[in-house]
N, C-alpha and C positions, 0 to 999 in steps of 0.2 A: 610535395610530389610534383614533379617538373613533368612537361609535356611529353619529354622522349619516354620517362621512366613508365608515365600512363599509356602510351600507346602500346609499348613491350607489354603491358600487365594485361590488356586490353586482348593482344594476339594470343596469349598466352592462355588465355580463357575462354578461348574459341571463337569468338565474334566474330558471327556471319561477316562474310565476306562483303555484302552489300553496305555492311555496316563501317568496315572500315574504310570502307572507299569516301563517305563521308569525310567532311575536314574536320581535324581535330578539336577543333573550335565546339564542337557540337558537346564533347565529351568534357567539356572544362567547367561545367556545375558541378562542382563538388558538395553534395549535401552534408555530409557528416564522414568524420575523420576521429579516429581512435586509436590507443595501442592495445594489443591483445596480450596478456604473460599465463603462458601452459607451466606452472608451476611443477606437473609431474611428470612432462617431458621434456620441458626446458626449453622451450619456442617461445619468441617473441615477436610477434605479425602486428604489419602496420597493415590497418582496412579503411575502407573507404567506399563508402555507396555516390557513385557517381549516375548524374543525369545526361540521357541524350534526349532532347527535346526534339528530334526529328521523328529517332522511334519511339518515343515518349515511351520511354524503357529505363530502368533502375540497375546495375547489375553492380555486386560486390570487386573489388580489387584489394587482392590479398597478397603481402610483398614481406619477403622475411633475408633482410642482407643484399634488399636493395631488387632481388629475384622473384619473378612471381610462384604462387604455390597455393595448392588447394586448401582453404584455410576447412571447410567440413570437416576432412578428410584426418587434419590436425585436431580440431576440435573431437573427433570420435576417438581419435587416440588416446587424446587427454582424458576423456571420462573413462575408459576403459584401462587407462594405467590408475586411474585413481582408486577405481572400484576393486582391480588387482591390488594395491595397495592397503585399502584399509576396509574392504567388502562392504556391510551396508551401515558401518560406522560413521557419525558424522564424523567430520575434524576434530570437533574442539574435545569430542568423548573420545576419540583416538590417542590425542593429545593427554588428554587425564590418564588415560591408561598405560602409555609409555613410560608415568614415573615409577612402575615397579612393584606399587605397595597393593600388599591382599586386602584393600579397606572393601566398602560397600559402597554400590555409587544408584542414584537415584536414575532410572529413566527412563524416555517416553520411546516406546516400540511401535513402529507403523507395520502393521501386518498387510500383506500381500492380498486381501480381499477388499472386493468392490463392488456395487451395485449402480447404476446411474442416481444419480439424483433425478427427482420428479422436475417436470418443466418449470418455470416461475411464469412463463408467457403467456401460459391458459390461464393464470388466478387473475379474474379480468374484478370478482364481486367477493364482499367479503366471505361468503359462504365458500369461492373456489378457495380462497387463501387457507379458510378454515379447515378443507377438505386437503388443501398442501402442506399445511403443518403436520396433519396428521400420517400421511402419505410419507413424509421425510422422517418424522418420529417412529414409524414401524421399521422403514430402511434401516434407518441406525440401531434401532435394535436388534434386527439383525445380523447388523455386523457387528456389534459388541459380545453378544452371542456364541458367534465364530471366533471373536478375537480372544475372549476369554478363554473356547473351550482349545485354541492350536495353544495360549499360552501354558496352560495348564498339561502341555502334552509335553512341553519344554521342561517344565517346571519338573515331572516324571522323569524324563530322560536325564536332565542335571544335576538330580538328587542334592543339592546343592540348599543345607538345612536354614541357612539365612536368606537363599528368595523371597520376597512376598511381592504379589499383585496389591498398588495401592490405587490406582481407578482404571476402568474401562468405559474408556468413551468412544463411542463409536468403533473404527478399524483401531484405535491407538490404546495400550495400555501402556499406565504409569508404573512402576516397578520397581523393588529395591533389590539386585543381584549384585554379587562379589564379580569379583574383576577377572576372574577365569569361567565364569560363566557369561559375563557377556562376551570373552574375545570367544568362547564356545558356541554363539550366535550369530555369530560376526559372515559368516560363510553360509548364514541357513536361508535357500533360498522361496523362503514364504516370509520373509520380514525385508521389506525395501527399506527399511530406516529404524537406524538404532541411534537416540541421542541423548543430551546428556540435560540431566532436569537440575540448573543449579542455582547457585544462589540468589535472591534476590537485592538487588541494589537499586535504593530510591534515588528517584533524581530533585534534586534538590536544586538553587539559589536565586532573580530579583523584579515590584511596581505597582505602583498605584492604581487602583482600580479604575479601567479605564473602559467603557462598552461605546465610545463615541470611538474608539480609535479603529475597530473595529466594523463600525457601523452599522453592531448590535443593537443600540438603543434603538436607534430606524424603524427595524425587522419588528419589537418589543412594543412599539407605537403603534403599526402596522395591524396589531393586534394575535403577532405569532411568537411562542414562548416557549413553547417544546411540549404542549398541550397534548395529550394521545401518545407520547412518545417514552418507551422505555430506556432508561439509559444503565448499564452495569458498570457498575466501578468494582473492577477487578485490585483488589486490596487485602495484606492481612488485618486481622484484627477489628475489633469492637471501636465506635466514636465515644471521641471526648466529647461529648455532649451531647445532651437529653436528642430521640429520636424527634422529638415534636418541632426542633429547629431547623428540620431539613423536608423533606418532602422523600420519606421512605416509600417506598412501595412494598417491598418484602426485604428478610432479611434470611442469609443462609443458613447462620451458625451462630451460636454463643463462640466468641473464639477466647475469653478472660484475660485478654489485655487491650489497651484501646492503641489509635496510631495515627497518627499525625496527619497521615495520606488517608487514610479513611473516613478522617475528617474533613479534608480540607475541599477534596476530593467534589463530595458534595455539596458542599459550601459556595462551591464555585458555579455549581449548577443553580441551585440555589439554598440562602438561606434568612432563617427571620430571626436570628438571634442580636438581642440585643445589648449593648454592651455594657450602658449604665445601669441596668438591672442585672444585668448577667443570666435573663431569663432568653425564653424563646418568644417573645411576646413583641418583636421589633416590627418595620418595616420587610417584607419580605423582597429579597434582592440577589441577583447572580446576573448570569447569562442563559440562561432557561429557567425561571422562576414556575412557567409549568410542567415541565418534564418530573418526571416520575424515576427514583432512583432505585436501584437493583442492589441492596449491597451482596456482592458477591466474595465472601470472604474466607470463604475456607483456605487449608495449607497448600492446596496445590491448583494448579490454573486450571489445569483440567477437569477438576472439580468445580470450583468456580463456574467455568465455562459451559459446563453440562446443566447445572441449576438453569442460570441465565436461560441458558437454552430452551428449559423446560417452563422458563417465565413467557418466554415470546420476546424477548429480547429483540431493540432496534439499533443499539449502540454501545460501541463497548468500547470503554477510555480503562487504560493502564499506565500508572504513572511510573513504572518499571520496569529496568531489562535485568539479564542475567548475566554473572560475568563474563564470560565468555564472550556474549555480542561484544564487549570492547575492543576485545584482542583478537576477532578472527573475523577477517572479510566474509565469510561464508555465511549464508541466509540460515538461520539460524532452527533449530530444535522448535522451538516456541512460534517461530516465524511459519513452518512448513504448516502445523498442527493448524492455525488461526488460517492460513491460508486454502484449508482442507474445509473451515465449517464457515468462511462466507460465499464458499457456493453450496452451502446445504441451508434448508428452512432452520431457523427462519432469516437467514439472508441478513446480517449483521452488517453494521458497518462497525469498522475498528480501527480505533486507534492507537497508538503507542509514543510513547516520548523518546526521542531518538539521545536523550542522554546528557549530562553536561561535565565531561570527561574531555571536551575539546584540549583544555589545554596540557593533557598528558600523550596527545595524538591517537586520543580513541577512536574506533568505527561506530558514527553510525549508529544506534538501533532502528528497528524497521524497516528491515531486509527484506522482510516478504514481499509477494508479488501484488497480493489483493488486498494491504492493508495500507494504513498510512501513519508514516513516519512523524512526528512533531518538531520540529523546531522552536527556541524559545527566543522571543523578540523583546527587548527592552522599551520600554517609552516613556515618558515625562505626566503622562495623565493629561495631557493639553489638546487631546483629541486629531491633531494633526499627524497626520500617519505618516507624509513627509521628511520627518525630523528623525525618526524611529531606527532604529538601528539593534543587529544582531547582540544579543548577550555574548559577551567572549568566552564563554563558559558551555554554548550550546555547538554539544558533536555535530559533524558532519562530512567525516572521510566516508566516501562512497563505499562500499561494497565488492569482493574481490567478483568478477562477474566475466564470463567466456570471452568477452569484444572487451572489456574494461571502460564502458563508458555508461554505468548504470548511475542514478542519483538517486540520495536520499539523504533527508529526510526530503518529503516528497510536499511540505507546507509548511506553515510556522503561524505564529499566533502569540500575542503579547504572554510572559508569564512573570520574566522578573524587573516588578515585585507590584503585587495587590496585598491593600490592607484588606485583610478578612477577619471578621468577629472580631476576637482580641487581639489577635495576633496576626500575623503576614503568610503572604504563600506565594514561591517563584520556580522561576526553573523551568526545565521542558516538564517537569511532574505538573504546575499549574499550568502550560500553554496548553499540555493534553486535553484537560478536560476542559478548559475553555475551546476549543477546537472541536470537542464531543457535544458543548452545548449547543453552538452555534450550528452545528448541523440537525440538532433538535430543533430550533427555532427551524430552521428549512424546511425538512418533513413535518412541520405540523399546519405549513401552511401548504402542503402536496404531499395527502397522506400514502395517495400511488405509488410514490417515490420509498415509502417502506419496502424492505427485500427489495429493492434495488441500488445495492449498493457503489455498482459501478456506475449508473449517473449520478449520482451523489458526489463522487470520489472525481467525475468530470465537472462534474458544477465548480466544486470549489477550485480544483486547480485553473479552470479558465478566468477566472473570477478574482482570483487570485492577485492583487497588485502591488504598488510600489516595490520594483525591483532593485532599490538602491539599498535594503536593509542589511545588504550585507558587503552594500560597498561596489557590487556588478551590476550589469542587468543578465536576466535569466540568458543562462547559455547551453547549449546540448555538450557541448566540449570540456565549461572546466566545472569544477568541483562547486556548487555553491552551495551555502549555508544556508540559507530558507525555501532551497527547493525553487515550485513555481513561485513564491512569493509568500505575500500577509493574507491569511485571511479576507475575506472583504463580503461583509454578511448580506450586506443591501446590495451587491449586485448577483450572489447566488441566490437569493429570494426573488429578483425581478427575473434570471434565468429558470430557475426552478417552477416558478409561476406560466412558462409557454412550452410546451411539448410539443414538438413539431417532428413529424413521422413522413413529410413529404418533404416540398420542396419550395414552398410559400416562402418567401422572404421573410429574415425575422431580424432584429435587429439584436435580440438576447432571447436563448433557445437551448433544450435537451434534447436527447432522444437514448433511447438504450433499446435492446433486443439481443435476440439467440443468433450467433453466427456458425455456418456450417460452409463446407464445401463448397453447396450448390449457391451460398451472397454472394460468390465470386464470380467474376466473368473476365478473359482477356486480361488476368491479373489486379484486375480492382474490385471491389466491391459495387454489386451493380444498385446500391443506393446511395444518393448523394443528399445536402441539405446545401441553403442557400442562406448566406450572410448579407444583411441588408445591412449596407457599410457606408460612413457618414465619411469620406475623404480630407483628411488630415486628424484623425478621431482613430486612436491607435484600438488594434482589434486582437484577441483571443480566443482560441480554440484549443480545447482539450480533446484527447482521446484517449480514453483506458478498455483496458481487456484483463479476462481473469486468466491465471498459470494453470496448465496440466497437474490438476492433483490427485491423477490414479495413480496407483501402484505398481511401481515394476522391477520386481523384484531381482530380476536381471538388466537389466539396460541402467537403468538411472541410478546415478548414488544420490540421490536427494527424491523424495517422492512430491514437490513442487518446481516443475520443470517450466520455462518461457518456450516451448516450443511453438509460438505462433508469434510471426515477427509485422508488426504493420508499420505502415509511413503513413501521417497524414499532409494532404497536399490542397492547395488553395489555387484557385484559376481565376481572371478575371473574364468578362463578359466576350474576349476573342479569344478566349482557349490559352492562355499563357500560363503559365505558372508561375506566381508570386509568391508563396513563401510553404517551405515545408518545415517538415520534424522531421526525421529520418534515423534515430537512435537502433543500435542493436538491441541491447539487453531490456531494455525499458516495455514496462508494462503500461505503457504511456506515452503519447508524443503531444509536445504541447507548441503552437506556432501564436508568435507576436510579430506583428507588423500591422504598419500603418498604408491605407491604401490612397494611393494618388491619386483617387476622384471617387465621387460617390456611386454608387451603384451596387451590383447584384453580384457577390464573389462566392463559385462554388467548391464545397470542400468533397474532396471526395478522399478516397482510405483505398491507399494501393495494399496488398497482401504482399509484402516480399519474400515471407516464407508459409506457406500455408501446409499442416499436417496431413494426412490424410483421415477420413473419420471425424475431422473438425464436428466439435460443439463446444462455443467457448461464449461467456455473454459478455456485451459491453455497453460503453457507456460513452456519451459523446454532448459536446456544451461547445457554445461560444457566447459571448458575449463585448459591448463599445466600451471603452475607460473612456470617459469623458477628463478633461484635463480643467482644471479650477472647480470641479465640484467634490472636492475631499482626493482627490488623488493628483500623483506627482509624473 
């Protein structure tokens, strides 16, 4: 984008007059640069959030053919030819139903009813927490309630002898209808989302057991192991091996076959099976050796997921997508639903394995906005994180997403290949749930940090390091394979360990809380934190936010919308700006840089597009990488 091209885009978009009287010179930070493609009206817009540091002001520049143009105005088009197009059908169930045949098709219905969620900011003691579970558990049954009795009025009107309701959870039921009754729903406007519930596909392939590379072992010495902390392994089927090997908590079902993933699963968490006995009687060993397992096993997620639910569940690892996530950019069935219940009690964290279908050009799993993706990392066992390098095998095309500049998988974590019991386990299926341990070992050493997912979800992406494992370092621009990076267990325990709610200097630090309307002031958020910064000592900060997941049954074809856009921005001690994030679609902005002298840099959170009615929570970390102490 040439200077004459930005000044035309600039006049074009009204800029105060005072503003362009300024020298162009002012308008040449360019923070982030994208292409946008409106698939169902055929636009292609190039964007760009540029900075004027005089009016320390952000504004979009939106150019299609070289012309400027109101890129909103495009985007509102877009959802509303799409919604004209396929009404509250996802794509990929759109797509199944275009091939013609009268079959039965399995899926999950987001009904048009809503309640708030109860606050998580008031549960200060465990008694409030106890009193929010309960409070969230009457909500949802409520709306199961509702959801049940509008399905059963469909189910009347469609006479349609092969329907059945197979769970209601919450606003969402599960369902099995023929293909002329759901395109008969397709238009009905008390269902914002009709999707498609399909097959399960494990993610499979490869490494040596390695919690040094990680710098799990650390955390583990530390004397934090995932102690107090529930974790669900969402899986089918019964374990190959005796319950006494693992550390079960509860179990959902008899399901009468066993599975590989249901095994291994916890194995990873941990287990004490020994191999020259072939007993349970070993050394007990994982990545959370004391975290407590949920097996959650029944046939369908949302079964699974309601159990959980009703355990108190703090962590949810899935070492599988559905096929559909391969072949379709769009945030997924499965994605919307999980991003609907970690903002309800009891506040989950979740994650998922983004897949390893890389080399057929698959997308991506873990689309969603409040969940996180896995990546799978290869390593040697030599504890050097250094040398480590992506699995060729682990997905990572982003997401088809409004601006086109969304990324996921959103972390990564060694998976192929660890020897486990007798046999091995790899893949983004085993960096999952090593990814679900390691954040057990975090909350059990900051149990506050339960139901709160979104610092959690900041810890680890600021924390996050060596960005050479996939060959780059972390960029807002192109596509990377591991996200913000590896893992890195001992420096989310040393951030996890300082909670900092003002403005004290920290050198490694969280904070989370409820944002509304009135945090904002003059376009920023009127709290800031302060990074006490070691110069020449490279530094990171995460920022995450959760997606809009009401119902609206007219406006939105997806019932998990990014309608709240933030930048975070870094100033030194004269008010400059040193490095930002500034992504569109991202439920997250994460900023790397190293500061040229030591001192006090503060982060502040501009609002670029703020909704109105805002209530959305977040989550916010920064933390030093030290260079010769285990990282590169």
């Amino acid at each position: 984008m040439n200077r004459r091209t930005l000044l035309t885009a600039l006049c074009a978009l009204a800029v105060p007059a005072a503003a362009l009287a300024q020298p162009l010179a002012s308008y040449e930070k360019v923070l982030h640069r994208t292409t946008a493609k409106l698939p169902y009206t055929g636009h292609t817009v190039e964007l760009a959030k540029a900075y004027d540091p005089i009016l320390d002001s952000v504004r979009e520049i939106a150019l299609e053919g070289g012309l400027p143009v109101d890129f909103s105005r495009l985007a509102a088009a877009e959802q509303k030819a799409q919604r004209e197009a396929l009404g509250n059908l996802h794509p990929a169930l759109a797509r199944k139903l275009a091939t013609g045949t009268d079959a039965t098709f399995k899926v999950l219905i987001r009904f048009a009813v809503d309640e708030p969620a109860p606050d998580k900011t008031k549960a200060r003691t465990q008694a409030d927490r106890a009193n929010l579970a309960r409070a969230g558990a009457a909500i949802e049954e409520r709306l199961a309630s509702r959801a049940s009795a509008l399905f059963a009025a469909r189910l009347a009107q469609l006479g349609d002898p092969r329907a059945r309701q197979l769970v209601v959870s919450g606003p969402f039921v599960a369902a099995e209808l023929s293909r002329d009754s759901v395109l008969a729903l397709a238009r009905d406007k008390e269902i914002a989302l009709i999707g498609l519930i399909g097959e399960e596909v494990y993610d499979f392939p490869t490494i040596q057991q390695s919690l040094p590379t990680t710098r799990t072992n650390e955390v583990n010495t530390a004397g934090f192991n995932g102690a107090g902390v529930l974790i669900a392994v969402m899986e089918n089927g019964d374990l190959e091996k005796p319950a006494a090997c693992f550390n079960i908590a509860a179990t959902q079902v008899t399901a009468g076959f066993t599975n590989h993933h249901m095994t291994n699963s916890p194995g990873i968490i941990g287990n004490r099976f020994n191999p020259a006995t072939g007993g349970c009687n070993g050394t007990l060993t994982g990545y959370a050796t004391g975290a407590s397992v949920l097996m959650a096993n029944d046939s369908l997620y949302p079964s699974r997921y309601d159990w959980a639910r009703s355990q108190g569940v703090n962590v949810v690892t899935m070492s599988w997508h559905e096929t559909p996530e391969e072949t379709s950019g769009m945030i997924s069935t499965r994605d919307i639903y999980f991003d609907y219940w970690t903002t309800r009690p009891p506040f989950p964290l979740v994650f998922t394995s983004a897949g390893n279908q890389a080399g057929s050009g698959a997308f991506a799993s873990g689309k969603g906005f409040n969940i996180v993706g896995v990546g799978n990392v290869t390593n040697d066992g030599d504890g050097n994180r250094c040398n480590d390098t992506m699995d060729s095998t682990s997905s990572f095309i982003d997401p088809t997403s409004t601006h086109g500049d969304r990324e996921v998988p959103a972390i990564a974590s060694p998976g192929s290949r660890h020897a486990l019991m007798d046999t091995d386990f790899g893949g983004t299926s085993c960096a999952t749930p090593v990814t679900a341990a390691i954040a057990a070992d975090i909350l059990s050493s900051n149990t506050v940090l339960k139901g709160w997912p979104e610092g959690m979800r900041a810890i680890l992406l600021a924390t996050a390091t060596y960005q050479g494992a996939d060959g780059a370092n972390y960029s807002r621009t192109a596509d990377g394979k591991d996200g913000a990076g590896m893992t890195n267990s001992w420096y989310a325990y040393h951030t996890a360990k300082v909670h900092e709610t003002g403005t004290t200097p920290q050198l490694r630090a969280h904070d989370y809380g409820l944002l509304s309307n009135a945090s904002f002031s003059g376009g920023y958020l009127t709290k800031t934190w302060t990074i006490k910064a070691n110069g020449g000592t490279r530094v990171r900060a995460a920022l995450v936010w959760n997606s809009n997941v009401t119902a609206d049954a007219d406006g939105n074809p997806q019932s998990s919308t990014l309608d709240l856009d933030l930048d975070l921005q870094v100033y030194d001690s004269n008010g400059f700006l040193v490095a930002s994030s500034s992504t569109f679609d991202n439920s997250w902005e994460l900023i790397e840089f190293t500061p040229p002298a030591s001192g006090n840099y503060t982060i502040k959170v501009r609002g670029y597009s703020i909704p109105a009615n805002l209530s959305r929570y977040f989550g916010i970390a920064w933390s030093q990488h030290y260079p010769n102490l285990g990282e590169c």
